[in-house]
C-alpha positions in Angstrom: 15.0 -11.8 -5.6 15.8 -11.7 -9.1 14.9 -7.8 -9.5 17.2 -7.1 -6.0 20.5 -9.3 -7.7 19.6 -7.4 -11.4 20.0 -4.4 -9.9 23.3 -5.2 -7.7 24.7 -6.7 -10.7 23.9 -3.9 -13.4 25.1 -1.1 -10.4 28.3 -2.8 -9.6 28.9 -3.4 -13.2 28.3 -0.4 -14.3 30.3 1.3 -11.7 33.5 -0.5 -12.4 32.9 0.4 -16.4 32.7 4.5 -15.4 36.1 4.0 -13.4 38.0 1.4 -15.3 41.4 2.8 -16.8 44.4 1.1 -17.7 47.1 2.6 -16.0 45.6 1.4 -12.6 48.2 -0.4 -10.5 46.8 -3.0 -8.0 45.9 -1.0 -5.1 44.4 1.2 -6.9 42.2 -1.4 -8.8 41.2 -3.0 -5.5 39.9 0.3 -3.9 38.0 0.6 -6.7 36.4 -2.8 -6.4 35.2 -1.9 -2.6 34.2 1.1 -3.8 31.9 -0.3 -6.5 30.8 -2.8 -4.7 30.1 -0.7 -2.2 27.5 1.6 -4.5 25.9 -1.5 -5.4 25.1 -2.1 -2.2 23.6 1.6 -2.0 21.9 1.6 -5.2 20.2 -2.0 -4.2 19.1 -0.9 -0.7 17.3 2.5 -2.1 15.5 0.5 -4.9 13.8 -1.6 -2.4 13.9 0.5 0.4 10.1 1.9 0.3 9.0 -2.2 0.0 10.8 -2.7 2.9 8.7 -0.3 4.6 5.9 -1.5 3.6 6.2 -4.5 4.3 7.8 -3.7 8.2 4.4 -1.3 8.3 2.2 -5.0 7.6 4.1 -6.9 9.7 3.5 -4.0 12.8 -0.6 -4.2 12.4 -0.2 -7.5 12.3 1.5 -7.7 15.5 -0.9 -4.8 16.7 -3.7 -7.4 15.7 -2.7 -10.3 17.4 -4.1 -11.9 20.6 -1.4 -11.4 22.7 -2.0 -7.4 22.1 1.6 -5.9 22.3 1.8 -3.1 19.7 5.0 -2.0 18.7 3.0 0.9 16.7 0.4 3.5 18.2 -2.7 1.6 18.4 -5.8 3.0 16.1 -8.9 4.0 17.7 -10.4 0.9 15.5 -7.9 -1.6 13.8 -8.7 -3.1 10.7 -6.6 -5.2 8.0 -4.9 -3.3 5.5 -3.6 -4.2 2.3 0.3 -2.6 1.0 -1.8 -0.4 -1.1 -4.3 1.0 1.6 -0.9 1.3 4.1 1.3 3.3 1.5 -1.7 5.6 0.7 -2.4 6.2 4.3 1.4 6.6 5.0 2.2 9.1 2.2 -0.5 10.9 3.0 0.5 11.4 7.0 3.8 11.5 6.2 5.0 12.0 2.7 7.2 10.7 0.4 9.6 11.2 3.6 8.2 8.1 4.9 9.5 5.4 2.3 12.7 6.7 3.0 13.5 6.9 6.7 16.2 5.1 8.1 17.8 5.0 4.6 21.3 6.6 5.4 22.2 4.7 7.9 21.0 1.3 5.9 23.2 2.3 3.2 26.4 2.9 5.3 26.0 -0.7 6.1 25.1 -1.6 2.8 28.6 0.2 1.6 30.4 -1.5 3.8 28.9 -5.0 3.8 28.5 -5.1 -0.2 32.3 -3.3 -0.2 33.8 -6.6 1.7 31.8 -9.1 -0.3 33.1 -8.7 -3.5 36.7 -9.4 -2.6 
């Protein structure tokens, strides 16, 4: 928690120090709030991103594991428990690098405009 606020604070902050100026009147230094707060919100999202992936992965074996049986992932021919290590070998290796980052675009247009609207 405290890396995920670090880095929305340092982004945001930084953001508003590369477009401060001094003849901004008071639209245009409200657009440029959204607009860094809106960055931060990207720049958080992408630094955690491929965690949150991992830990969705876990959570889906786990399901895939449980009594009940409903997998919401492709079932291996022999489940086993994996640690976050031995499930983001296994998933850059089938998919890439590609992998931590799917579904990333459309997380951070919500980020944007979420982070955008809390800052005001």
């Amino acid at each position: 928690l405290t890396y995920i606020l670090l880095c929305s604070f340092w982004s945001y902050e930084y953001c508003k120090r590369l477009t401060a100026s001094n003849d901004d009147d008071a639209t245009m230094t409200a657009t440029k709030v959204l607009l860094c707060g809106g960055i931060a919100g990207i720049v958080t999202w992408a630094s955690v991103f491929p965690l949150d992936v991992l830990k969705t992965r876990l959570q889906a074996r786990t399901i895939e594991l449980s009594p009940e049986h409903r997998p919401l992932v492709q079932p291996s021919a022999k489940p086993y428990t994996a640690s976050s290590i031995q499930i983001a070998k296994e998933a850059y290796i089938n998919e890439g690098l590609k992998a931590f980052y799917r579904g990333l675009g459309v997380c951070s247009v919500r980020a944007f405009i979420v982070n955008a609207v809390q800052v005001c």
